[in-house]
DSSP file (Angstrom, degrees, kcal/mol; ACC not computed):
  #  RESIDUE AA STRUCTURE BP1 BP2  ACC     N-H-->O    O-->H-N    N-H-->O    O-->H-N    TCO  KAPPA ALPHA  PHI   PSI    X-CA   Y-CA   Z-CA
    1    1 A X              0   0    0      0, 0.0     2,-0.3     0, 0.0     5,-0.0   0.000 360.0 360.0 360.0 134.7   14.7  -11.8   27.8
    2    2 A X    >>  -     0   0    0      1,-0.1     4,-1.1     5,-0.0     3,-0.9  -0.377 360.0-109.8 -65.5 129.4   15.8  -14.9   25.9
    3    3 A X  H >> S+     0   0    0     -2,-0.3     3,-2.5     1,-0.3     4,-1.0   0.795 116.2  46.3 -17.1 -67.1   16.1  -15.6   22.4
    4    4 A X  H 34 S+     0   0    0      1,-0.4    -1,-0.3     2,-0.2   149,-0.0   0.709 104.0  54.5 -64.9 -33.8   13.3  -17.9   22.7
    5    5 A X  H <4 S+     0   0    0     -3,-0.9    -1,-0.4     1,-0.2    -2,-0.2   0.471 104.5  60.9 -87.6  29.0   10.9  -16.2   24.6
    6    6 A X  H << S+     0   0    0     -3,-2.5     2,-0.3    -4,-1.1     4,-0.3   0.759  84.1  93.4-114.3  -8.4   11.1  -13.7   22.3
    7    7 A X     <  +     0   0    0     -4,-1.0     2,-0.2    -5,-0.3   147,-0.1  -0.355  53.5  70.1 -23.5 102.8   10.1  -15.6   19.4
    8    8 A X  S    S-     0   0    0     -2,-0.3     2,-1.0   142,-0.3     5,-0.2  -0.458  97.4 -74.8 126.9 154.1    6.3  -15.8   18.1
    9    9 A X  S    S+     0   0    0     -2,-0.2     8,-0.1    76,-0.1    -2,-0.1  -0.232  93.1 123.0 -73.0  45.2    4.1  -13.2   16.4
   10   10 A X    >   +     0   0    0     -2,-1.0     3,-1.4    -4,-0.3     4,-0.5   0.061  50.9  21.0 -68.8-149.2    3.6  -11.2   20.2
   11   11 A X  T >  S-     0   0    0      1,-0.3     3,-1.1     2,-0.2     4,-0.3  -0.117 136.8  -2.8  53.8-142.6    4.2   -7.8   21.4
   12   12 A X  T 3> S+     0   0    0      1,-0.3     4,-0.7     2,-0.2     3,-0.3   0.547 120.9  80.8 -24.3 -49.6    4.4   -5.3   18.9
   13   13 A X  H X> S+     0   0    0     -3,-1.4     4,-1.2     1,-0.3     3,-0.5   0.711  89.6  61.1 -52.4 -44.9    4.0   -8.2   16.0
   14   14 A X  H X> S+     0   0    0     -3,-1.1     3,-2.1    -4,-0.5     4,-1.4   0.986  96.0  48.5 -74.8 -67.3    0.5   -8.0   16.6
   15   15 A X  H 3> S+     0   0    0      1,-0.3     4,-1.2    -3,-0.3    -1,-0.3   0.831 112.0  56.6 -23.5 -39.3   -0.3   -4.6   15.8
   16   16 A X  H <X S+     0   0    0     -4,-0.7     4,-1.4    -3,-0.5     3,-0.3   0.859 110.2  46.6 -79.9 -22.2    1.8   -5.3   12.5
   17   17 A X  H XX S+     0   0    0     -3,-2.1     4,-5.6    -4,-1.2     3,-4.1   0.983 100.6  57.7 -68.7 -51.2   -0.4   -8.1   11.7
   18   18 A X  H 3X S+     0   0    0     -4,-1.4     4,-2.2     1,-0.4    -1,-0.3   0.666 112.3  50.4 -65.1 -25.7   -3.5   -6.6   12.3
   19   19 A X  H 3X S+     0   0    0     -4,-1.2     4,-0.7    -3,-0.3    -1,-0.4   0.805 105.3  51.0 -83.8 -15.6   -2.1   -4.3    9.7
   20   20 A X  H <X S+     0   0    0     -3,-4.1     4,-0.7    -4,-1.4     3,-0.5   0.841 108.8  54.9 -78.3 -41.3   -1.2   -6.6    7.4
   21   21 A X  H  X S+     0   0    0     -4,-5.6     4,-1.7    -5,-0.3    -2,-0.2   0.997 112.5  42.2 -52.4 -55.9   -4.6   -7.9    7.8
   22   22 A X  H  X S+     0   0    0     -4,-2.2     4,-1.1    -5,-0.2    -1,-0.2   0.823  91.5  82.7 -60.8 -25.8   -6.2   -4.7    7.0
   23   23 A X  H >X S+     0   0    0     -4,-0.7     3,-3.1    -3,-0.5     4,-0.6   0.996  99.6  32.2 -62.1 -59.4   -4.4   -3.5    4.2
   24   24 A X  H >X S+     0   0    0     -4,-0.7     4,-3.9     1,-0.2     3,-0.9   0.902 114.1  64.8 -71.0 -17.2   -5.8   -5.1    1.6
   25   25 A X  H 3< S+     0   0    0     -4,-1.7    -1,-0.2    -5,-0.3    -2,-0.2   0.684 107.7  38.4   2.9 -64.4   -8.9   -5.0    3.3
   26   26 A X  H << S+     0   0    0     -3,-3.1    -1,-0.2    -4,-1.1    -2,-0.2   0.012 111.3  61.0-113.4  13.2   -9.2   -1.4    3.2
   27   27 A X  H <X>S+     0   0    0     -3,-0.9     4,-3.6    -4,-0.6     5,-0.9   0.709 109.8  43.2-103.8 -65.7   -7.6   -1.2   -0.5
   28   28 A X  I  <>S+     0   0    0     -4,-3.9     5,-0.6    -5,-0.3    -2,-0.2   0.915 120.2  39.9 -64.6 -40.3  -10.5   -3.3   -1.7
   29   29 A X  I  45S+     0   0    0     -5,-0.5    -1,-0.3    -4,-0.1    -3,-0.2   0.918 127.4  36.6 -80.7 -27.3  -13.6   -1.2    0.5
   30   30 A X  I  45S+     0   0    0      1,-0.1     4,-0.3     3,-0.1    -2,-0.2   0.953 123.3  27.6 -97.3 -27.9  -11.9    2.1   -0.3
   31   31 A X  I  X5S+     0   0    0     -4,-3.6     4,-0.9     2,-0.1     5,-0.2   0.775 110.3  53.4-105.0 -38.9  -10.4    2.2   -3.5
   32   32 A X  I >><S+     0   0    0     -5,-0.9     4,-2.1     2,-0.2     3,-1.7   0.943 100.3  61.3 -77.5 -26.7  -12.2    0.0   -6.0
   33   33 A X  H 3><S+     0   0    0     -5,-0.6     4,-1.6     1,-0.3    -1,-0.2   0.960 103.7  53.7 -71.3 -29.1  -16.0    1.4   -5.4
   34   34 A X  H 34 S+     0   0    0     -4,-0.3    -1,-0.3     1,-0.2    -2,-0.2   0.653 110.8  43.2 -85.7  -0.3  -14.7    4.6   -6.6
   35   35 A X  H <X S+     0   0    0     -3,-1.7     4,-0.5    -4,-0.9    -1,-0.2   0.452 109.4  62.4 -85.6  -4.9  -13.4    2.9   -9.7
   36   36 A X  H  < S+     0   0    0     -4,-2.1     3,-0.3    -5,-0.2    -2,-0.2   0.981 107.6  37.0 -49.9 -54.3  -16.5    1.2   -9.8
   37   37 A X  T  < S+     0   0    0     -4,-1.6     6,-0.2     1,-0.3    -1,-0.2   0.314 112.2  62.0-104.2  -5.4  -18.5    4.3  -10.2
   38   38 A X  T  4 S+     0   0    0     -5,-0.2     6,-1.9     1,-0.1    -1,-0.3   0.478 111.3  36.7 -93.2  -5.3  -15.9    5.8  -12.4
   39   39 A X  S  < S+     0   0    0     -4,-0.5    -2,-0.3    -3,-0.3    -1,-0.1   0.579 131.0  31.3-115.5  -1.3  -16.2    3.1  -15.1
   40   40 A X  S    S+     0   0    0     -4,-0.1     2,-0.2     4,-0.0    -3,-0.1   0.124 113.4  57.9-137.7  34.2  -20.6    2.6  -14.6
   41   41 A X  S    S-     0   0    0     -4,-0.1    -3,-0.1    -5,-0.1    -2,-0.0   0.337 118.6-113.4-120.8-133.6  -21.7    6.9  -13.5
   42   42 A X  S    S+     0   0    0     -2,-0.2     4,-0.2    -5,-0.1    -3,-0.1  -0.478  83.0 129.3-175.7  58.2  -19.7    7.7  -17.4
   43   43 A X  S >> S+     0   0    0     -5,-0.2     3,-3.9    -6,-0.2     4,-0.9   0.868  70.3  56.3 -87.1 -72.3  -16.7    9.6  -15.7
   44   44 A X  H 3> S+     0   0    0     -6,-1.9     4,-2.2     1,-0.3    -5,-0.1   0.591 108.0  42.8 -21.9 -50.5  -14.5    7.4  -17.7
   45   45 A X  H 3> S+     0   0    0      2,-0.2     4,-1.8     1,-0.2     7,-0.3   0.845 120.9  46.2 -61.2 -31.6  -16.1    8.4  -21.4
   46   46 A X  H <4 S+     0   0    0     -3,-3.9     3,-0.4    -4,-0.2    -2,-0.2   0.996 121.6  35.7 -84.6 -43.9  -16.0   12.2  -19.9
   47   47 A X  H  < S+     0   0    0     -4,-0.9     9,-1.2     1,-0.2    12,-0.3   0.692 125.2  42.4 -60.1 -37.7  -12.3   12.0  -18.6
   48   48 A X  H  < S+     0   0    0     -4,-2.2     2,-1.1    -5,-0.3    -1,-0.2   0.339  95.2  83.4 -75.7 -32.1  -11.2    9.9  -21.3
   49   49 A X  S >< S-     0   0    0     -4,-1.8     3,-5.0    -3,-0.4     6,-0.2  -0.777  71.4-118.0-109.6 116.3  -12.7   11.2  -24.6
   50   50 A X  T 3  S+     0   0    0     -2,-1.1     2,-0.7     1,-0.2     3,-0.1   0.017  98.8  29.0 -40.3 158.7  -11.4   13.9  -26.7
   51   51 A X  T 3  S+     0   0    0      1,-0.2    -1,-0.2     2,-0.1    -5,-0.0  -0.179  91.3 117.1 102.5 -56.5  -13.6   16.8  -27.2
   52   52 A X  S <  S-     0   0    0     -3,-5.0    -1,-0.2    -2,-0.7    -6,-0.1   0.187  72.1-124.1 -66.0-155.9  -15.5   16.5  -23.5
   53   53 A X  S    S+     0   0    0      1,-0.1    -1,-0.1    -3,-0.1    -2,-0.1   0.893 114.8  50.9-100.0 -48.7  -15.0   19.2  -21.3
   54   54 A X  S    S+     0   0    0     -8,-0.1    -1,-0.1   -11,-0.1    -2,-0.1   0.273  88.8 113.4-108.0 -20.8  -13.7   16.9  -18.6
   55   55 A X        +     0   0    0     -6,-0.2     2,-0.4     2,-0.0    -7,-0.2  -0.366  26.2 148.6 -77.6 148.9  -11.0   15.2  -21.3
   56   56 A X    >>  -     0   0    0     -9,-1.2     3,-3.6    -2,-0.0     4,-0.5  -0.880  50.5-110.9-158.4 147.6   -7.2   15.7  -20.7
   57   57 A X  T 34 S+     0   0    0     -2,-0.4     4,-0.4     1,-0.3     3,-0.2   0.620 105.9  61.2 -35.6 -34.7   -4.6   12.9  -21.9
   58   58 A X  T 3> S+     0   0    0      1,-0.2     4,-3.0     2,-0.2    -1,-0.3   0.632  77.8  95.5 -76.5 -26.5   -3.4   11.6  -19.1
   59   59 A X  H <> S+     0   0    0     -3,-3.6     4,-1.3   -12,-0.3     5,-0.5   0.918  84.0  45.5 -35.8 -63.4   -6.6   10.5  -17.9
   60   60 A X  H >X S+     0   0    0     -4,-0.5     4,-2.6     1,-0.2     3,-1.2   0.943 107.0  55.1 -67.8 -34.0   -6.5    7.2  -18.9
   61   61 A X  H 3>>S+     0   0    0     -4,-0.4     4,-3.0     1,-0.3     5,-0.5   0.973 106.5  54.5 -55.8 -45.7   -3.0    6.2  -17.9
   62   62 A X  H 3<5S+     0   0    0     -4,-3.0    -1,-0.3     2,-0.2    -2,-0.2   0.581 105.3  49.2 -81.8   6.8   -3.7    7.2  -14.6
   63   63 A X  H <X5S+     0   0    0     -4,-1.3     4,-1.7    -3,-1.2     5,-0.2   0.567 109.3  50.0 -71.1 -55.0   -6.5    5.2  -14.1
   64   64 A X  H >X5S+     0   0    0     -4,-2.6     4,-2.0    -5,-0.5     3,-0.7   0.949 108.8  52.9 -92.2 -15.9   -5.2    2.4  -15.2
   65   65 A X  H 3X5S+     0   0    0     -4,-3.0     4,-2.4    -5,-0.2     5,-0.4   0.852 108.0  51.5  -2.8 -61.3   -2.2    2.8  -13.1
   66   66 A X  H 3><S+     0   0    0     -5,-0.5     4,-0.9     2,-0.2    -1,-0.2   0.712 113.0  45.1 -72.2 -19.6   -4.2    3.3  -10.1
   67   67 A X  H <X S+     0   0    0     -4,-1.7     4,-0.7    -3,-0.7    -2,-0.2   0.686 119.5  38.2-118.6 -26.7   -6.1    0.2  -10.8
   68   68 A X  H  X S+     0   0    0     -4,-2.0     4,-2.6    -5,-0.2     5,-0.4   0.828 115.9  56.3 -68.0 -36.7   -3.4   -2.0  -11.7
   69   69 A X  H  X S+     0   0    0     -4,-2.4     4,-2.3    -5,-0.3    -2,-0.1   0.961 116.7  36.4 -31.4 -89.0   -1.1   -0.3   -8.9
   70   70 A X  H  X S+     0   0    0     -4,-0.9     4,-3.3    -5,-0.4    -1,-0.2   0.773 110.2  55.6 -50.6 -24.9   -3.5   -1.1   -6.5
   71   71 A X  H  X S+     0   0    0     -4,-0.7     4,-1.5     2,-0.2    -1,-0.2   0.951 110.5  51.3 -64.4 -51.1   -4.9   -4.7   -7.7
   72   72 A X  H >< S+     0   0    0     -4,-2.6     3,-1.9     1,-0.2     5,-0.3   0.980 109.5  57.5 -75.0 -53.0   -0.9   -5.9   -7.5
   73   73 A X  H >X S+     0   0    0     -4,-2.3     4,-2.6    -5,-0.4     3,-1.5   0.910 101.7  51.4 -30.6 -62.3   -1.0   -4.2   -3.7
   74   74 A X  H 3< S+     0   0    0     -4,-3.3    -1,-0.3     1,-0.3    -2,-0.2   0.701 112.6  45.9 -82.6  10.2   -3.6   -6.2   -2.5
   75   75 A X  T << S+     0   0    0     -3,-1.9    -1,-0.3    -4,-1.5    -2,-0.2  -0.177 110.6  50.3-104.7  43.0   -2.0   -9.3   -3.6
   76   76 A X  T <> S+     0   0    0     -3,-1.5     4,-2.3     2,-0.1    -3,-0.2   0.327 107.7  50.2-104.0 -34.7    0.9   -8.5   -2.5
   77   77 A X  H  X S+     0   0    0     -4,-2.6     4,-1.1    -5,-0.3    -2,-0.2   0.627 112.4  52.9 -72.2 -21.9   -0.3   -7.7    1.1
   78   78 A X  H >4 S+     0   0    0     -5,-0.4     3,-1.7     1,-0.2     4,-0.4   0.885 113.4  47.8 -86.1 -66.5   -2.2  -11.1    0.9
   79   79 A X  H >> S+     0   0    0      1,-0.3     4,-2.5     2,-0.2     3,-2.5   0.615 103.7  50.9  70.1-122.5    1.0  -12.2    0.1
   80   80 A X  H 3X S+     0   0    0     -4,-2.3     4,-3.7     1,-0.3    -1,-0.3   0.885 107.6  63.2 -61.5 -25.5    3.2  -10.6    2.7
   81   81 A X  H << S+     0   0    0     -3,-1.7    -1,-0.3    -4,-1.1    -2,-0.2   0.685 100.0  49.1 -53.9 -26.5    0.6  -12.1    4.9
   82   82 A X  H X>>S+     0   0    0     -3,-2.5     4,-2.4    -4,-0.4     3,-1.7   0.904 106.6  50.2 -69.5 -66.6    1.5  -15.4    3.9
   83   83 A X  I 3<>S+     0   0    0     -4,-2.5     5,-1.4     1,-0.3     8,-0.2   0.912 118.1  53.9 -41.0 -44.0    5.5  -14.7    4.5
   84   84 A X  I 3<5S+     0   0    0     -4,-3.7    -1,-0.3    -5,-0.3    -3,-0.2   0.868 110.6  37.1 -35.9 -48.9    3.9  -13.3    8.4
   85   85 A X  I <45S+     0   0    0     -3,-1.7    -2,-0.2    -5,-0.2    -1,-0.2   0.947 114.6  56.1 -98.5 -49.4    2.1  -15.9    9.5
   86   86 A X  I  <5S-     0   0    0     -4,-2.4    71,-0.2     1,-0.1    -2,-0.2   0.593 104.1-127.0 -58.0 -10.2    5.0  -18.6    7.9
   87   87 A X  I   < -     0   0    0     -5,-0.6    70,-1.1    -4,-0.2    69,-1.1   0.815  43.6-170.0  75.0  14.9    7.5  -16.4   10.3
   88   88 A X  B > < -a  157   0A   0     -5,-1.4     3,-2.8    67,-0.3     4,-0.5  -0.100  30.1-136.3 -51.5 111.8    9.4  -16.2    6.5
   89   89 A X  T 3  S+     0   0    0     68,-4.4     4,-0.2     1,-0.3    -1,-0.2   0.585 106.6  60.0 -72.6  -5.7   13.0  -14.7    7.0
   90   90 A X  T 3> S+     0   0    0     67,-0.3     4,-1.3     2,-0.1    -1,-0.3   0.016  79.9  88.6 -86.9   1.9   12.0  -12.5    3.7
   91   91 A X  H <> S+     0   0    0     -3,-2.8     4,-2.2    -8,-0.2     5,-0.5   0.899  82.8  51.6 -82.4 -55.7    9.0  -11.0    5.5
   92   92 A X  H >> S+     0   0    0     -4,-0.5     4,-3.2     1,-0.2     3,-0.6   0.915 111.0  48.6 -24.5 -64.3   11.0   -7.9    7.0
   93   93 A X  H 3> S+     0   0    0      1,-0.3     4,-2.1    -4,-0.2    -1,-0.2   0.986 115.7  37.0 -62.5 -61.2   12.4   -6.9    3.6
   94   94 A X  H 3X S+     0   0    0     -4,-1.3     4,-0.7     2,-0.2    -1,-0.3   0.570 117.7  59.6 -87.0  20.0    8.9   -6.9    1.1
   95   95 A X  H <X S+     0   0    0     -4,-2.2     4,-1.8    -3,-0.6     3,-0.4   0.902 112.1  36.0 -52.1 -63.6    7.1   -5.4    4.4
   96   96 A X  H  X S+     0   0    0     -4,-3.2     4,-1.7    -5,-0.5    -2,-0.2   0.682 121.8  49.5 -46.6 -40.4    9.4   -2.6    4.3
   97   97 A X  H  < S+     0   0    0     -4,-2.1     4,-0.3    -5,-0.4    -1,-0.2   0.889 105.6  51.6 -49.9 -58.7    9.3   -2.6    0.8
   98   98 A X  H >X S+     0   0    0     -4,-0.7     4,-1.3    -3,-0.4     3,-1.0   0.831 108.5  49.9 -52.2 -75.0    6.2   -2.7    0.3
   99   99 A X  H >X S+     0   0    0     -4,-1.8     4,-1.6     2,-0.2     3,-0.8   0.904 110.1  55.4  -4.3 -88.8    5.5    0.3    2.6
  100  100 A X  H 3X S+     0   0    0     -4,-1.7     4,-0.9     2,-0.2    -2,-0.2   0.596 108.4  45.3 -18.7 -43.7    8.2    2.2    0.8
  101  101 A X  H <> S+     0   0    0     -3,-1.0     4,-0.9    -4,-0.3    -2,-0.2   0.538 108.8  56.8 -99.6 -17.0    6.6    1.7   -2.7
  102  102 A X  H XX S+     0   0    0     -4,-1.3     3,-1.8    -3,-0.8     4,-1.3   0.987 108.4  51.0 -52.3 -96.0    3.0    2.7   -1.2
  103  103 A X  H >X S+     0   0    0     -4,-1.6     4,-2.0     1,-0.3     3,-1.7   0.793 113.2  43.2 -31.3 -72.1    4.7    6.2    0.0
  104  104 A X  H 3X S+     0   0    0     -4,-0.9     4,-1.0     1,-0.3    -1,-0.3   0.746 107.0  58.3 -55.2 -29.6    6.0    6.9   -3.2
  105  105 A X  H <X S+     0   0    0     -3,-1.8     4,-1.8    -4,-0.9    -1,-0.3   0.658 101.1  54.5 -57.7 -27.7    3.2    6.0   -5.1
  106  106 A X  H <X S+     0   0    0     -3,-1.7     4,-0.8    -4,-1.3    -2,-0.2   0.712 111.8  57.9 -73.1 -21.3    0.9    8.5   -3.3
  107  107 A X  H  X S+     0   0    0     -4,-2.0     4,-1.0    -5,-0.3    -2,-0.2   0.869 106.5  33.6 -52.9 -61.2    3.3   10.4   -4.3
  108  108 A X  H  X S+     0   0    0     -4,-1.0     4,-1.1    -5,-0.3    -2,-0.2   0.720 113.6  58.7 -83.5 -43.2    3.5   10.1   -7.8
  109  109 A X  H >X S+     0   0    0     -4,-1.8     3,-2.1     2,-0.2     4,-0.7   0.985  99.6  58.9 -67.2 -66.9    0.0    9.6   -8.4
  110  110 A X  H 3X S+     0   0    0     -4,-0.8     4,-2.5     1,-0.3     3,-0.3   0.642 106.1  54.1 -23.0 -56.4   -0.7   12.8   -6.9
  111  111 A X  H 3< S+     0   0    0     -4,-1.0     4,-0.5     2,-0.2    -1,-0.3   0.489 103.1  47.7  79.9-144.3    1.4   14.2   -9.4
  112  112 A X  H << S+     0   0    0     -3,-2.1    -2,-0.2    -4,-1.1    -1,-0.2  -0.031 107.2  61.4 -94.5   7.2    0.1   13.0  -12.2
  113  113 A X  H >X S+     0   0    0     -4,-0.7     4,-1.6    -3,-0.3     3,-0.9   0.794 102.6  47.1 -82.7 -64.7   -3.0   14.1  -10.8
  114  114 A X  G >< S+     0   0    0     -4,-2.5     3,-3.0     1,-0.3     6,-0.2   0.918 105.8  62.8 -40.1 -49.5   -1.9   17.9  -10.6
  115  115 A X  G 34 S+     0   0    0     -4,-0.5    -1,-0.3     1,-0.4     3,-0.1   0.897 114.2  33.2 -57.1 -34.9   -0.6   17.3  -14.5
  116  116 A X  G <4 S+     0   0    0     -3,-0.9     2,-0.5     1,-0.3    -1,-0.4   0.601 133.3  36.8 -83.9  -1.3   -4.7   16.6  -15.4
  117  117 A X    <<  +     0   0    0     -3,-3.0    -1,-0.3    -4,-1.6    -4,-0.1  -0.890  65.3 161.5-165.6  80.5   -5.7   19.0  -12.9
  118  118 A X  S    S+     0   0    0     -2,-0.5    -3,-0.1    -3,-0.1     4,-0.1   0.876  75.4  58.4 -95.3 -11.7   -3.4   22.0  -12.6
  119  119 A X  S    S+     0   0    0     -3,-0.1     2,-0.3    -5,-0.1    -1,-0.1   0.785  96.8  81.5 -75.6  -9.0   -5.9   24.1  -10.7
  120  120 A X  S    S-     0   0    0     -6,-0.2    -3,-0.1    -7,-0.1     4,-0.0  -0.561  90.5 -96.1-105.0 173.9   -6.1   21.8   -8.3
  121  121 A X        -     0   0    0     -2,-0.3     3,-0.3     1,-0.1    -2,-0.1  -0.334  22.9-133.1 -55.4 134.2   -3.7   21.0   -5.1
  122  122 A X  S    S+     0   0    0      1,-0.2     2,-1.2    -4,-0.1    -8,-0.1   0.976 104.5  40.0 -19.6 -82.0   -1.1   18.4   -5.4
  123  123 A X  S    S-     0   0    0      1,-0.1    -1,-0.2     4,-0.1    -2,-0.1  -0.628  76.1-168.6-100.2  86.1   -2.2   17.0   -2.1
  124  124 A X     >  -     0   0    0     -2,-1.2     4,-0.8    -3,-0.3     5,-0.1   0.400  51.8 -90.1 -41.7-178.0   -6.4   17.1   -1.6
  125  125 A X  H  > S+     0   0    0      2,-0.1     4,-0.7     3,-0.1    -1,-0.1   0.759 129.3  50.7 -87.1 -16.7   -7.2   16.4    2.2
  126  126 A X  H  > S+     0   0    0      2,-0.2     4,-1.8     3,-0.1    -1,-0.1   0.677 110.8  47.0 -89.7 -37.2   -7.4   12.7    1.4
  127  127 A X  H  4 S+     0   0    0      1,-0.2     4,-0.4     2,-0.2     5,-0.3   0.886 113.1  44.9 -72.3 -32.8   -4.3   12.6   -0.2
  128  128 A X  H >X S+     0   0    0     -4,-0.8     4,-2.7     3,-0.2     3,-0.8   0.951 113.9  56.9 -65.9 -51.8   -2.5   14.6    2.4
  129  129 A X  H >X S+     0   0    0     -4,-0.7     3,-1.1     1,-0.3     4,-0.6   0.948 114.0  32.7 -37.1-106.7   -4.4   12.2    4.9
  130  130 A X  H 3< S+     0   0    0     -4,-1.8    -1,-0.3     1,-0.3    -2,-0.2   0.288 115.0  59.8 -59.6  13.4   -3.0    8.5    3.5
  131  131 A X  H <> S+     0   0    0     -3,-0.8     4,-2.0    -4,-0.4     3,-0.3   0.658 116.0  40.1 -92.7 -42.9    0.6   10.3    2.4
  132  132 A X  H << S+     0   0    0     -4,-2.7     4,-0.2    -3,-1.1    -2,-0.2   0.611 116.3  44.0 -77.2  -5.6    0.6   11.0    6.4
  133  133 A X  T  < S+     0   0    0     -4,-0.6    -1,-0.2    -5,-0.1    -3,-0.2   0.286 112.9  50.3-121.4  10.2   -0.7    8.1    7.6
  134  134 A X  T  > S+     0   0    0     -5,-0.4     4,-1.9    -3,-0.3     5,-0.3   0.591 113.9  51.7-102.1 -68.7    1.6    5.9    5.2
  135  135 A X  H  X S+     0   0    0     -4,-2.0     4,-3.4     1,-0.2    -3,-0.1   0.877 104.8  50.4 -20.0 -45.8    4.8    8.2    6.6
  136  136 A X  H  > S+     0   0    0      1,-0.2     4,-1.0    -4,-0.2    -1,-0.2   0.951 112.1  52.1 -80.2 -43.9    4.2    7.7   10.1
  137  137 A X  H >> S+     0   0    0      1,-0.2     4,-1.7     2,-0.2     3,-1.4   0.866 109.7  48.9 -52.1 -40.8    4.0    3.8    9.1
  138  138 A X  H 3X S+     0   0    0     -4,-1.9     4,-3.3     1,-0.3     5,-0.3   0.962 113.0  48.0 -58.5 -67.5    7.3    3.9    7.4
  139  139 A X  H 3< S+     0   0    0     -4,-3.4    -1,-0.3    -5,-0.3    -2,-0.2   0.360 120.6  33.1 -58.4  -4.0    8.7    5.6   10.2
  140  140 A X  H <X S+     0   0    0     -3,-1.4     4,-1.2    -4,-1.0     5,-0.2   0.743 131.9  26.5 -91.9 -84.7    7.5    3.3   12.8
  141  141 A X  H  X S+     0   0    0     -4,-1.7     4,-2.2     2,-0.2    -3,-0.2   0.664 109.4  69.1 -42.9 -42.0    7.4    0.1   11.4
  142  142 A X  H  X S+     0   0    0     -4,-3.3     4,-0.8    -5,-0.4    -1,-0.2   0.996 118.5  30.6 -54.4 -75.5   10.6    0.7    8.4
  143  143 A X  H >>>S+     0   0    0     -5,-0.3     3,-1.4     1,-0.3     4,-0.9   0.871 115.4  53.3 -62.8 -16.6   13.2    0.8   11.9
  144  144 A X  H >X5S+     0   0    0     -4,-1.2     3,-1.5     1,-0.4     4,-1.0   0.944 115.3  49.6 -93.9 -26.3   11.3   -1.7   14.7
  145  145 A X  H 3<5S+     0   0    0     -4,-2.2    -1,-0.4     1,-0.3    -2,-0.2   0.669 112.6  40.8 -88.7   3.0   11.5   -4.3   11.6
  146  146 A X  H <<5S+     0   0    0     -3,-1.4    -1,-0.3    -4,-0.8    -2,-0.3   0.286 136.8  19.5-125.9 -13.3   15.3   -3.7   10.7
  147  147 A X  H <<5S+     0   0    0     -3,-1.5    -3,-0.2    -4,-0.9     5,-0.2   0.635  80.7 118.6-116.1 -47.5   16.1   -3.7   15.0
  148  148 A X     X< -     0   0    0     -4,-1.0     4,-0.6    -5,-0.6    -4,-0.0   0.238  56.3-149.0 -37.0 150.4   13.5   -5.2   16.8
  149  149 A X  H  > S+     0   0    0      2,-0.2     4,-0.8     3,-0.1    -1,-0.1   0.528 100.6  53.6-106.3 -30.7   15.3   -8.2   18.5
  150  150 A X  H >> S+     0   0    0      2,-0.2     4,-3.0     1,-0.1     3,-0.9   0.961 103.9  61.5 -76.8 -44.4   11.9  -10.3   18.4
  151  151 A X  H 3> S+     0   0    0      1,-0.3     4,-2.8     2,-0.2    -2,-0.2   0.899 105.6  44.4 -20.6 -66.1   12.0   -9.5   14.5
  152  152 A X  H 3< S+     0   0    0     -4,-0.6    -1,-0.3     1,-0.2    -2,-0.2   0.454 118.7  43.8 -85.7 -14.7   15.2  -11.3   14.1
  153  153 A X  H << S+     0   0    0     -3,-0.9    -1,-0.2    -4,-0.8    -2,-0.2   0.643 117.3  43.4 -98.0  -4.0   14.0  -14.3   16.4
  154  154 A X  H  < S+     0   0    0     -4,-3.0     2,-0.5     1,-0.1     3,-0.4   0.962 104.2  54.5-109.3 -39.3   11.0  -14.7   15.1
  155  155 A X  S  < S+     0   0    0     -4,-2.8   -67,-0.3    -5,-0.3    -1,-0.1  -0.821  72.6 121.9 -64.3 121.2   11.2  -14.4   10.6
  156  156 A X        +     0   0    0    -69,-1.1     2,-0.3    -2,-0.5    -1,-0.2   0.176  21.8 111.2-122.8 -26.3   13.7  -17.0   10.5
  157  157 A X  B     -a   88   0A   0    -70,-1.1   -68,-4.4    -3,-0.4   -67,-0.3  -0.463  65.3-134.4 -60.8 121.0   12.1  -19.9    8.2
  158  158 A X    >   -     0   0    0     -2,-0.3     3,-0.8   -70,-0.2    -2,-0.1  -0.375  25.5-104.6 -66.8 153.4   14.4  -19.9    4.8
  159  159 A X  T 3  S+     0   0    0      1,-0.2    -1,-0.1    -2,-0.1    -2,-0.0   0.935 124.1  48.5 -43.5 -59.6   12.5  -20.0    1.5
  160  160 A X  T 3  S+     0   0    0      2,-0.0     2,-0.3    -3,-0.0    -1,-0.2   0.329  91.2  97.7 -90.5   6.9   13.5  -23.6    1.3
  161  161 A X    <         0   0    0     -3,-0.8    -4,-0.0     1,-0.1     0, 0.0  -0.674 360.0 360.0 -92.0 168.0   12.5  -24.6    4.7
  162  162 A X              0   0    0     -2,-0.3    -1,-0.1     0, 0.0    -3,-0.1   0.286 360.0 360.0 -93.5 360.0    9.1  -26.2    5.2
C-alpha cells in the first residue's frame, strides 16, 4: 500500500475516533450525575463535616479532585478531537498521553479512596472494570499509534500549518 492511500482517518482510525467521540461523552453521562447527587442528596455535608459518622479528612480533596480531574478530561478529549479530525502531527502524543494519565488516575484515586475507606477494597467492581478497560486501551491503542504506518501518513499537519 502507498503512502497515500494510506492516508485519511480509515481502517483502524475509525474505531479511535469513535472513541474519541465517546469519551467525554461517557465522562459527562457517567461521572457528573453522581457528583450531582453527592452535592444535592447531603453526602457532601455527611462526608465532609467533622463530627458525622460518614466524616474522614480526605473527603473533600478527593472530590474535588475527581471533579476537577475529570472536568479538565473532558476538555481535553474535546480537544484531542480537535488535533483528530485536523490530522494534527501532535495528536499521537496527547492521545497516548492522555490515556496514560487516565490509567494512573484510576489508580490513584482508588487509593485515596482506600485511605477514607480502609474497610473497603482498593478496587470495587467498577473500579476494577474502567482500570481494565482503560489497560486494554493503553495496550492497544498506546503501540498501533506509535507504529501504525497510516498513523504516520495521516497526523502530519504542523501546529503552524493551516
Amino acid at each position: 500500500m502507498t503512502e497515500e492511500n494510506l492516508k485519511g482517518l480509515r481502517g483502524w482510525l475509525v474505531l479511535v475516533g469513535l472513541g474519541i467521540i465517546i469519551s467525554p461523552l461517557r465522562i459527562i453521562a457517567i461521572v457528573f450525575p453522581a457528583y450531582f447527587k453527592i452535592f444535592s442528596n447531603g453526602s457532601w455535608e455527611l462526608l465532609t463535616t467533622p463530627g458525622n459518622d460518614l466524616y474522614h479528612p480526605l473527603w473533600s480533596s478527593i472530590l474535588v479532585s475527581e471533579i476537577t480531574i475529570n472536568c479538565g478530561l473532558v476538555l481535553i478529549w474535546l480537544y484531542i478531537a480537535f488535533l483528530f479530525f485536523s490530522k494534527k502531527k501532535v495528536f499521537p502524543k496527547w492521545y497516548i498521553s492522555t490515556m496514560v494519565f487516565t490509567l494512573i488516575f484510576i489508580v490513584l484515586d482508588a487509593w485515596a479512596i482506600k485511605a477514607a475507606l480502609p474497610n473497603e477494597p482498593v478496587f470495587d467492581a467498577d473500579t476494577t472494570k474502567e482500570l481494565v478497560r482503560t489497560l486494554i486501551g493503553v495496550l492497544i491503542w498506546g503501540p498501533y499509534m506509535l507504529v501504525s504506518k497510516r498513523v504516520k501518513a495521516t497526523f502530519i499537519v504542523d501546529r503552524t500549518d493551516t
